[in-house]
N, C-alpha and C positions, 0 to 999 in steps of 0.2 A: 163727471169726467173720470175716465178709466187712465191710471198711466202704466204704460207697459215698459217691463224691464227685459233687459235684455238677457237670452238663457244662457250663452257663454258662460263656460266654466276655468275659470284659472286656477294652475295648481296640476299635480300630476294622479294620474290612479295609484290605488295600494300594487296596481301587478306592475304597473313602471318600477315603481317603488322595489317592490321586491327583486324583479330582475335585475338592475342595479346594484340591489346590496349581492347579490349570487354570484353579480361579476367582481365585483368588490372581493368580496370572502377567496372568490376562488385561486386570483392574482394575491391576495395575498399569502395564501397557503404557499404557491409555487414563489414566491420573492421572500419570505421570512426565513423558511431554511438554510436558505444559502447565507443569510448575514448572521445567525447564531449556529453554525454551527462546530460544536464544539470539537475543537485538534486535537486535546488528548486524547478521545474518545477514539477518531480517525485514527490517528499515530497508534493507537493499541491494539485498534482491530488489524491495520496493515502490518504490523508487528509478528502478529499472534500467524497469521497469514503467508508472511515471509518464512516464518518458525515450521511452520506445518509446512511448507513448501521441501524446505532444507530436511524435516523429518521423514518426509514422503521420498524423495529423493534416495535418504540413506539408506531407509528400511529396501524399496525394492532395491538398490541394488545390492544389499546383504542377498533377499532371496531371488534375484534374477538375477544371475551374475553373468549372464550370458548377453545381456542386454546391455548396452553403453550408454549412461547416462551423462548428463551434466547439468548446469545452474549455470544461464546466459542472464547476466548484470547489463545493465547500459546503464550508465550512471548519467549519462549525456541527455539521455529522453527519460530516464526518471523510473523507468521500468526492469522489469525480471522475469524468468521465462523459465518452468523447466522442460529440457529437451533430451528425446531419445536418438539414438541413430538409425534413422531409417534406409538402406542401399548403403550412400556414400555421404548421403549429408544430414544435418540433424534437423529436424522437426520439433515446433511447440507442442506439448503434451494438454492437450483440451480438455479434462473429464469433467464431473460433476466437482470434483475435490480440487482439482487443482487447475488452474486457468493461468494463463499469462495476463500480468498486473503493469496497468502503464497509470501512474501515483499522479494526483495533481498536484501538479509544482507549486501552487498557489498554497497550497496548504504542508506540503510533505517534500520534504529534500533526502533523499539517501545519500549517507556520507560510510564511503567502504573503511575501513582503518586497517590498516597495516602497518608489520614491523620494518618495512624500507621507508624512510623520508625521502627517497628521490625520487620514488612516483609519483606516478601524475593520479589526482583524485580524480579526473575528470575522463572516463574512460568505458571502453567495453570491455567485459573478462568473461572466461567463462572456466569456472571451476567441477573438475570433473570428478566423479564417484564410483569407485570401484569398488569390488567385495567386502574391503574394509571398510566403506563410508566416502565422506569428501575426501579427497586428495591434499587439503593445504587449509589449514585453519577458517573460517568464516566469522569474521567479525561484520556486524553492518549496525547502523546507528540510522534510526527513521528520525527525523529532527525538523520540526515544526519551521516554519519559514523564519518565524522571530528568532530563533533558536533559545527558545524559554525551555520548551517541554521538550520529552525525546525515549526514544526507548531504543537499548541496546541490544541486538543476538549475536548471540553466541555459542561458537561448536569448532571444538577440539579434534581434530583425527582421530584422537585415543579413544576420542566419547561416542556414544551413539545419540545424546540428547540434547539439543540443542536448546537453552535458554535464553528467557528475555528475563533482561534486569532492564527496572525503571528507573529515569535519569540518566542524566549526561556524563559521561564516564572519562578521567583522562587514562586512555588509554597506552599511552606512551609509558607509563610507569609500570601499567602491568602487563605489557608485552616484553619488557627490558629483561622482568625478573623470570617470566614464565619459561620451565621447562618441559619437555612434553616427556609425557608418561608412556 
């Protein structure tokens, strides 16, 4: 007597298999970054970004003085912009070097600093540059959401170079004593 079994197979193939782990790997490549990724790292490039923005600004208009520049802040949407005068109104400036930056609030807060206490932080401005450079001091502080980490720039009318100092900085003290050169 012959008994026959039956040839059903239970269980999956090696290419199930493998597609599976492909979908796997690939989801998690695109969800991993976003939960480590690291803010100081963010907050320095945006920094370094801002700084070059403010330095590019200055330089041309030293040698294009013929040209109206300025630096549009919205502190309200979290972005920066530099713009020329194009006719009668002013234009974001696109190139390869310099783009308009709209920062994710989740990660990055711009805080302006100034020597009035009675403005409002929460605001649009737009600081103009003439043959001499900015027109009115440039303080800005990139400051992580927690407000742990934070990096400060900084640029004087006097100066042509605008720095970042790392850390949170109380400003109030050294805008009181600062005299401009």
């Amino acid at each position: 007597m012959k008994i026959c079994r039956s040839q059903s197979k239970a269980g999956f193939t090696l290419l199930e298999i493998l597609v599976v782990m492909l979908i796997m790997v690939t989801m998690t490549s695109l969800i991993v970054p976003k939960l480590w990724r690291d803010s100081g790292d963010t907050l320095r490039s945006e920094s370094i970004r801002f700084r070059n923005t403010v330095q590019w600004l200055t330089d041309r208009s030293l040698y294009s003085p013929d040209q109206t520049l300025r630096l549009h802040i919205d502190l309200n949407e979290n972005s920066y912009e530099a713009q020329a005068l194009n006719g009668e109104t002013f234009e974001a400036i696109n190139t390869s070097l310099i783009k308009p930056r709209k920062l994710d609030p989740e990660l990055i807060k711009m805080v302006w600093i100034h020597d009035n206490p009675e403005l409002e932080t929460d605001f649009i401005m737009d600081l103009d540059f003439s043959t001499d450079g900015p027109e009115e001091k440039i303080l800005m502080q990139f400051v992580s959401t927690d407000g742990k980490i934070g990096f400060s720039i900084y640029n004087h009318p006097a100066r042509f170079r605008p720095v970042i100092l790392d850390g949170l900085w109380d400003w109030t003290m050294i805008l009181s004593r600062e005299t401009p050169s």
